[in-house]
N, C-alpha and C positions, 0 to 999 in steps of 0.2 A: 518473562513468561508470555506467550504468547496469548492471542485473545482469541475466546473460546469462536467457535465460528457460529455466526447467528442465525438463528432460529429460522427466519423466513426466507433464508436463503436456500438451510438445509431441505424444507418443505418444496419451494421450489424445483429444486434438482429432486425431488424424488417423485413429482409430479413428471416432469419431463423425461425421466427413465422410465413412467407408468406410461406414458402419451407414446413414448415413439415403442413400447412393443407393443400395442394395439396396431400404431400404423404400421408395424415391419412383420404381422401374423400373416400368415399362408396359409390360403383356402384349404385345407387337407379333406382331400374328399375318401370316401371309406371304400373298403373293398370285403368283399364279402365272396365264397363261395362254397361249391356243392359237388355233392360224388356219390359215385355207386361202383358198382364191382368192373363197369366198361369205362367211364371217362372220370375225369374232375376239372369242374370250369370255375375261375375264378376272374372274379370281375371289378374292377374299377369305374364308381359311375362321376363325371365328372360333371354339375348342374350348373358351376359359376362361369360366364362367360368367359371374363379374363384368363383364368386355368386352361380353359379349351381353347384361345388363344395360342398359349404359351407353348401346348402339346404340340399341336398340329406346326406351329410357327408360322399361321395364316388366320384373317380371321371369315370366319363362316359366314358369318351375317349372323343378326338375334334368332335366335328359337331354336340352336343346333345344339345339340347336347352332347356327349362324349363315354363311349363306353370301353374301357383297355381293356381286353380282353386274353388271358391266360389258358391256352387248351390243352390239356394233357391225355393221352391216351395208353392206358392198362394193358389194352389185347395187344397179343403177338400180330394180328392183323392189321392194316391200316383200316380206318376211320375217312371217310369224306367230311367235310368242315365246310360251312356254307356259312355267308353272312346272314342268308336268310331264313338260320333254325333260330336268331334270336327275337324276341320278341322284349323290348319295353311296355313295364306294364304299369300305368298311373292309378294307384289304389281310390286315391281322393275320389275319382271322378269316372273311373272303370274305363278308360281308353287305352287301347292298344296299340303300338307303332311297329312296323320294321323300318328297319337302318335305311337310310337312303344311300344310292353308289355316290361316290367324286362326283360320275357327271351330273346327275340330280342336282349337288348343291351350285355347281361351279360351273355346269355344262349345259348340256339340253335339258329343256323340261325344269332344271332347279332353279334359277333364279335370272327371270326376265326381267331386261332392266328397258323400262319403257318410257317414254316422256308423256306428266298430265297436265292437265290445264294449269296453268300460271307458271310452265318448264319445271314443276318438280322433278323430281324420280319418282320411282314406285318398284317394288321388288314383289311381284309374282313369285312364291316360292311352291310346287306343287311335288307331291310323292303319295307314297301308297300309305295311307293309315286305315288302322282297323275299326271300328265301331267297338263297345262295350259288346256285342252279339258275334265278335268273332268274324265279320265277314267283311272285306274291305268296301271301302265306299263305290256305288255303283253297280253293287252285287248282290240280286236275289236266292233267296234260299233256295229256289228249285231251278237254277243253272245249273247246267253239268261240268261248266266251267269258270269259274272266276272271272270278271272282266277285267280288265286292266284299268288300273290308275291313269290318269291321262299323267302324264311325262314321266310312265312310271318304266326302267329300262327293262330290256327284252333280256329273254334268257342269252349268259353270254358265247351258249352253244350252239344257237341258231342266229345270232348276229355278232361276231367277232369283234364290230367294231361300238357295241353297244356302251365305251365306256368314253367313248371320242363325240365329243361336241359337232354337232353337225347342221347342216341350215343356216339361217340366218340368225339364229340366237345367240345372241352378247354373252362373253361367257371370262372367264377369271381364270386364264392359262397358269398362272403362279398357283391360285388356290388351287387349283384343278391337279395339280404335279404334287402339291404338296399332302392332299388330300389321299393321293394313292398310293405314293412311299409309304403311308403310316397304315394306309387301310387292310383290316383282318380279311385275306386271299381267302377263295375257295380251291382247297386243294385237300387231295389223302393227305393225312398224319398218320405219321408210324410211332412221334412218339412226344412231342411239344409244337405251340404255333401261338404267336402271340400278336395281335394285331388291335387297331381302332376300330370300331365302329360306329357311326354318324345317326344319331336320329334325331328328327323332329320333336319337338316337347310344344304344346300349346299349355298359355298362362305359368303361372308360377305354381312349383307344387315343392313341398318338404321331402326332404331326401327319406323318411321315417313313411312316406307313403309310396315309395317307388319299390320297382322289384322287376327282375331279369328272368324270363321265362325260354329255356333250350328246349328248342323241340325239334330235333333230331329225326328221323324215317323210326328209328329205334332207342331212341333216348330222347326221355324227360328230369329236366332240372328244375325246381325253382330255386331259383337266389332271392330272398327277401333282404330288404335294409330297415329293419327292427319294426315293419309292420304290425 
């Protein structure tokens, strides 16, 4: 008869089956969305670096966050779709972000890479963020126009080439390529469109206080994640 198998071995082995599915769990980040009688947008917000890594198949630099975005459209008509009806919105602390393009992170304007005293690096990363008041930085209430974010890019129907790295700014041709294969197009929908989009996130915030705000010329959504 054989001998029973011992005790501190069996404990063992059931520690080490418990250990390696912690280390082998996957970020799953949540998706959540929202509809009315014209669209329904559903969205994927991605907060863990490594995941947004994995997405993109390039890495960002820290403080880029990831939103998959899902667009579907109801009317017989076509819909225009802009990366810039969506708005991240940080409940914790009431700040606003739009998406920054490719070139922002990888291009002009997103991440200067400069030498500081004792030859470190240093990463400049600048784009359009909102104020909890709704208005972006550099913008007085009684403008008739918004000012512009400094490196923040130009409309891409008044400069063509607003998505192409330009000057003498060091820039991350791979990330830059790879960034715009995945990134959510502005173009009419007749009837689905599925893309990335890229924003900045300052400090750490819990996914339970984040929320995706569509704001459309004629459509409003919010997406809440269990605010």
């Amino acid at each position: 008869m054989s001998p029973a198998f011992p005790i501190d071995r069996v404990a063992a082995l059931l520690l080490l089956v418990t250990w390696s599915a912690f280390a082998t769990k996957k970020v799953v980040s949540p998706t959540q969305a929202a509809a009315n009688d014209d669209v329904e947008v559903a969205v994927t917000l991605v907060l863990d670096h490594d995941e947004v890594v994995k997405k993109i198949g390039a890495d960002p630099g820290p403080g880029i966050v990831l939103l998959d975005v899902r667009f579907s459209n109801k009317l017989e008509k076509p819909i225009q779709l802009n990366p810039d009806d969506f708005i991240l919105l940080a409940h914790d602390d009431g700040e606003r972000y739009h998406p920054f393009t490719p070139a922002e992170i990888a291009g002009k304007g997103g991440m200067v890479i400069k030498s500081q005293d004792g030859g470190s690096i240093g990463v400049n990363r600048t784009g359009p963020r909102i104020t909890g008041l709704g208005l972006p930085i550099g913008t007085s209430s009684s403008s008739s126009k918004p000012a512009q974010a400094p490196g923040a890019a130009t409309d891409k129907k008044d400069d063509p080439d607003a998505d192409k790295p330009q000057g003498k700014t060091s820039f991350n041709e791979p990330l830059l390529n790879a960034l715009k294969a995945k990134q959510l197009e502005t173009k009419d929908v007749t009837d689905t469109a599925e893309g990335y989009l890229y924003f900045p996130l300052d400090g750490k915030h819990k996914l339970k206080n984040m929320a995706v705000l569509y704001r459309a010329r004629t459509e409003k959504l919010d997406i809440e994640f269990e605010h």
